[in-house]
N, C-alpha and C positions, 0 to 999 in steps of 0.2 A: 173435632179440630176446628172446624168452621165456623161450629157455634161457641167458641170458647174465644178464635180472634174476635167473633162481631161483641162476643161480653166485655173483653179488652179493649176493643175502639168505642163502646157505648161511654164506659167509664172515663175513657181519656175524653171524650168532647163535652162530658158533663162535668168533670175537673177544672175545662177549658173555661168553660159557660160559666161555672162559680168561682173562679179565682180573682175576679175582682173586686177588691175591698168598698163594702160603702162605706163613705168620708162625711162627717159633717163638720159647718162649718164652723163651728167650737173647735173641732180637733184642729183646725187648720189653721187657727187663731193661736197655737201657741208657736209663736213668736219673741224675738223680742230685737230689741234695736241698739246699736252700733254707728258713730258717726266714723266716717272715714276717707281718707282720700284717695277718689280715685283719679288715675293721671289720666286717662282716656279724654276726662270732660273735667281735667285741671281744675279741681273743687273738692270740696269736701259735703257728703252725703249721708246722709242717714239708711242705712241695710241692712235687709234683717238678717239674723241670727237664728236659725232653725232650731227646733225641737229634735233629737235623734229621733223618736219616731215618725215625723215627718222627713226628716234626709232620708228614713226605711222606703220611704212611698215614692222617692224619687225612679223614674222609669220603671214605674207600676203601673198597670191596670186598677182603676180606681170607678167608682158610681158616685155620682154627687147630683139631690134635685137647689135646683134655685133661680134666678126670674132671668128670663132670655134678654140681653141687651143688646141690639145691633148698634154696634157704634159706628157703622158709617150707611149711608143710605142704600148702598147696594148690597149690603150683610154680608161682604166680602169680610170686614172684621168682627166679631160676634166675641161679645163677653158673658158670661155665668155672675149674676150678684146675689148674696144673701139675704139683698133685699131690692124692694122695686127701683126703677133708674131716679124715680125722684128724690129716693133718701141716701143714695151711694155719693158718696163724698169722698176725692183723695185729694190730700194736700200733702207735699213734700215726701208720698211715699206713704203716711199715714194710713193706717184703714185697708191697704191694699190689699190685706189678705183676706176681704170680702169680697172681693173680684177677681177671676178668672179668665183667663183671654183663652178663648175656644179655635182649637185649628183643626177644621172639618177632615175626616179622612176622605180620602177622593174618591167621589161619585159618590159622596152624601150631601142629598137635595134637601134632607128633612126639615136639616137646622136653618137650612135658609126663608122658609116659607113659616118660621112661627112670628105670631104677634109680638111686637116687645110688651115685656112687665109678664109674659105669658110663663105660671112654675112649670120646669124642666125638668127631668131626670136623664141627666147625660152621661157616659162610658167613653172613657179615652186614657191615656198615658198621659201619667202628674209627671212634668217636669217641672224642678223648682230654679227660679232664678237668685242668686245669692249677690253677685255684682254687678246688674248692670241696672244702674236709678233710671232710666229711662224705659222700660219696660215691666209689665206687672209681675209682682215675686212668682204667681203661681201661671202656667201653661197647660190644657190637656189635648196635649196633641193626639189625629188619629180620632177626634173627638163625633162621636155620634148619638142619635137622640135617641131615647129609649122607650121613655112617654112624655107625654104632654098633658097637665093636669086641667 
């Protein structure tokens, strides 16, 4: 009996361990765009328009590697790009789904102490943002580092 729950809980934490989808960022790339108005910020916006299998990956467990950005000096804000900080370009919302905005799960020191430009392999919940133009389309909250290349 006792060896048969420990074969039962073996299996549930390595179910646990692999059930996060890795993502690249081609697949994240399908996108497409919508101009529209929103009343909040009384204008009209360009928003994207999801793929279904990206709405699938919304509050999922996801792995994505790409180049660590701290966007502010004390890495209190910490973005993921598909490419180094000198070639990331967004204008009007363009391009954003090369950049990810990382929110550290608490009492993760990892992500704070890497080099910028430095490749990432990170783990956290994709949340996807659909309407608010002031914020990046993609979030992984919960967001922790797995390696460092």
């Amino acid at each position: 009996m006792k060896r048969t729950l420990l074969l039962i809980s073996f299996f549930s934490v390595a179910c646990l361990c692999f059930s996060q989808k890795s993502v690249t960022w081609k697949y994240l790339s399908k996108v497409k765009w919508h101009t529209t108005y929103v009343a909040d910020y009384e204008g009209y916006y360009d928003l994207p328009r999801f793929s279904e299998s990206i709405k699938d990956l919304n509050g999922k467990s996801i792995r994505i590697k790409g180049y660590y950005i701290p966007v502010d000096s004390t890495a209190r804000i910490i973005a993921l790009a598909s490419k180094p900080s000198e070639k990331v370009f967004i204008s009007n919302g363009k391009c954003s789904e090369s950049v990810i905005e990382l929110i550290p799960k608490d009492g993760e020191l990892d992500l704070v102490h890497v080099k910028q430009d430095k490749i990432v392999e990170i783990k956290g919940v994709l949340v996807i943002n659909k309407d608010d133009p002031n914020r990046l389309m993609y979030t992984v909250k919960k967001a922790e580092l797995v390696a460092s290349y």
